[in-house]
C-alpha positions in Angstrom: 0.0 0.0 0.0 1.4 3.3 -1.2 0.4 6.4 1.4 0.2 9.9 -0.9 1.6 12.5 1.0 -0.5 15.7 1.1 2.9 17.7 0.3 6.0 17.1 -1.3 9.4 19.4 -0.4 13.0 19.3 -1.6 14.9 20.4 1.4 18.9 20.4 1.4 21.4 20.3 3.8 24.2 22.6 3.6 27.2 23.4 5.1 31.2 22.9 5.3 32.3 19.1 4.9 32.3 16.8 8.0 30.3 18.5 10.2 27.7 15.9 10.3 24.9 16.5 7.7 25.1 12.6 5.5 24.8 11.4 9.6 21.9 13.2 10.2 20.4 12.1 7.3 20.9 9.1 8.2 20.0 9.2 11.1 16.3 10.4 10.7 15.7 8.7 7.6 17.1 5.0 8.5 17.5 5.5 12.6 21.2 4.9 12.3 24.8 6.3 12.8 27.8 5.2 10.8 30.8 6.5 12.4 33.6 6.1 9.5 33.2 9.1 7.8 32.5 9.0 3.6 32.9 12.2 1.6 29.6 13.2 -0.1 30.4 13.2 -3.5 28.4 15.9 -5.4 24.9 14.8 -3.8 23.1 12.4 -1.9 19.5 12.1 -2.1 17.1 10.4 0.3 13.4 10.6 1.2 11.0 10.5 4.2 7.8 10.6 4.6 6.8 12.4 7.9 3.3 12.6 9.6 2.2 16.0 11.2 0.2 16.2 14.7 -2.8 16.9 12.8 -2.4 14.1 10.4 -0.9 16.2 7.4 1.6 13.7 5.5 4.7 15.3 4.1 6.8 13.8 1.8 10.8 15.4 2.2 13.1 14.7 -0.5 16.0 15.5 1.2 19.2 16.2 -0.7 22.9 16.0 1.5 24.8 18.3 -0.8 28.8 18.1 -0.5 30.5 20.4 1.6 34.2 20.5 -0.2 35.2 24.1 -1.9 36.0 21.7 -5.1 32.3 20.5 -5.6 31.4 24.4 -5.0 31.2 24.9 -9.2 28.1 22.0 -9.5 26.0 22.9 -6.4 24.3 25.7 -7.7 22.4 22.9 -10.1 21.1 21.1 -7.1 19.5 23.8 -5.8 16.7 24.1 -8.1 12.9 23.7 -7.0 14.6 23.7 -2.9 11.7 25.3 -0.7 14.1 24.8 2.8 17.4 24.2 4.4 19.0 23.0 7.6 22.1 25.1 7.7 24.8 22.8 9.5 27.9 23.5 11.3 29.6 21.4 14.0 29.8 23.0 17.3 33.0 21.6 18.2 34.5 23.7 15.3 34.3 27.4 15.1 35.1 27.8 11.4 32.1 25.8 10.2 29.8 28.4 12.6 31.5 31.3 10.6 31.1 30.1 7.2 27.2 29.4 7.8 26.8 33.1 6.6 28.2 31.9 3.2 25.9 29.0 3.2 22.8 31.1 3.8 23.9 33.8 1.1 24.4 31.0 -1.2 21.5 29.2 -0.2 19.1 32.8 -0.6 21.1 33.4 -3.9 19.6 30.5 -5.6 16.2 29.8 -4.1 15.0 33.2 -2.9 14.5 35.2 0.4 11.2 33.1 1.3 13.3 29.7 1.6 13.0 28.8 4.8 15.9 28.1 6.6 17.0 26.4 10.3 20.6 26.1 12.0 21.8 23.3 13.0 24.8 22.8 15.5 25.4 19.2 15.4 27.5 17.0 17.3 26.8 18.4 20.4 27.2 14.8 22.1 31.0 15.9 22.4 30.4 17.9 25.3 33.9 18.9 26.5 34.9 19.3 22.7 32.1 22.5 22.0 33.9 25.3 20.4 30.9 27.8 20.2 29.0 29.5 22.9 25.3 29.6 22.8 25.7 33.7 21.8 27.6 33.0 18.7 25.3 30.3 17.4 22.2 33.2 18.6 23.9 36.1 16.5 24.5 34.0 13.5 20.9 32.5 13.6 19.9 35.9 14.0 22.0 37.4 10.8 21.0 34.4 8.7 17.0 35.1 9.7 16.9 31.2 10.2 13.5 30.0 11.7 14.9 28.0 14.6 18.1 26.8 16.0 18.8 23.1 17.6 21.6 22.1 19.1 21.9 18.0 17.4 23.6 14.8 18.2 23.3 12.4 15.0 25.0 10.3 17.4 22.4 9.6 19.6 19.7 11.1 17.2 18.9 14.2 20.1 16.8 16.8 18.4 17.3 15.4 14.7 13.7 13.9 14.5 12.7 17.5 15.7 14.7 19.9 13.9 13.0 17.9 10.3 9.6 17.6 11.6 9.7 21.3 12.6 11.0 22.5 8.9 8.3 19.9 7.7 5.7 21.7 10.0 6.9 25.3 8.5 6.9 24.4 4.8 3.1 23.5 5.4 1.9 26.2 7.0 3.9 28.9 4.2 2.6 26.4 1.4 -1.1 27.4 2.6 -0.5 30.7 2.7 0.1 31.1 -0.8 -3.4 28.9 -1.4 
């Protein structure tokens, strides 16, 4: 039996390489963690389908887009049709926090100021390895006009489930306000 969602979303993931975004795929789609790390080459695609409180299905295609400077001259083509983004950086290094801004311009650049986007700081599990204070990650989230900030762990899957079904839960309610 095939279930038809009531909406379907490209959403990407974006940010520097290794700072966690193919694990949290992974971990909300399949409920798993693979800890030897594997460049994304290009792009990844997956897909979930996620049910709302209310019932409302949404179907996410969700598209884990490489993070290396050299794949930087392709990723523009992946953006097209995107309607979100989870902006990701890995708290226990500052740099990734920094470049977010790039992300987010980039992101804007090619799918427009109404994208919806949320910040991610992921790997938070390494507590005594966090890099970024809670004031940084607030002004950046701020500068970027992201929806929501979470903290993740793809490790042990803390706020990953939330963080998609929140951006799931946003994409609906702007999709019918333009009904």
């Amino acid at each position: 039996m095939n279930i038809q969602p009531d909406y379907n979303f490209k959403i990407l993931l974006l940010g520097n390489a290794a700072v966690g975004k193919t694990s949290l795929v992974q971990r909300f789609v399949h409920d798993r963690f693979d800890s030897s790390y594997l460049m994304t080459i290009g792009m990844e695609p997956s897909e979930k389908l996620v049910e709302l409180k209310d019932g409302t299905k949404v179907a996410l295609s969700i598209w884990d887009l490489a993070g290396q400077e050299r794949f930087s001259f392709i990723r523009h083509t992946f953006y097209k049709g995107a309607r979100a983004a989870l902006l990701v950086f890995d708290l226990t290094r500052q740099a990734t926090l920094k470049d977010i801004q790039n992300w987010s311009k980039e992101f804007v650049d090619n799918c427009g100021a109404k994208a919806i986007k949320i910040l991610i700081g992921n790997k938070n599990d390494l507590k005594n390895q966090i890099a970024v204070s809670n004031k940084e990650c607030d002004e950046i989230n701020n500068k970027i006009k992201s929806e929501i900030y979470f903290r993740t762990s793809a490790l042990t899957g803390k706020h990953v489930e939330e963080a998609f079904t929140q951006l799931a839960e946003l994409l609906v309610k702007q999709a019918e306000k333009t009904i």
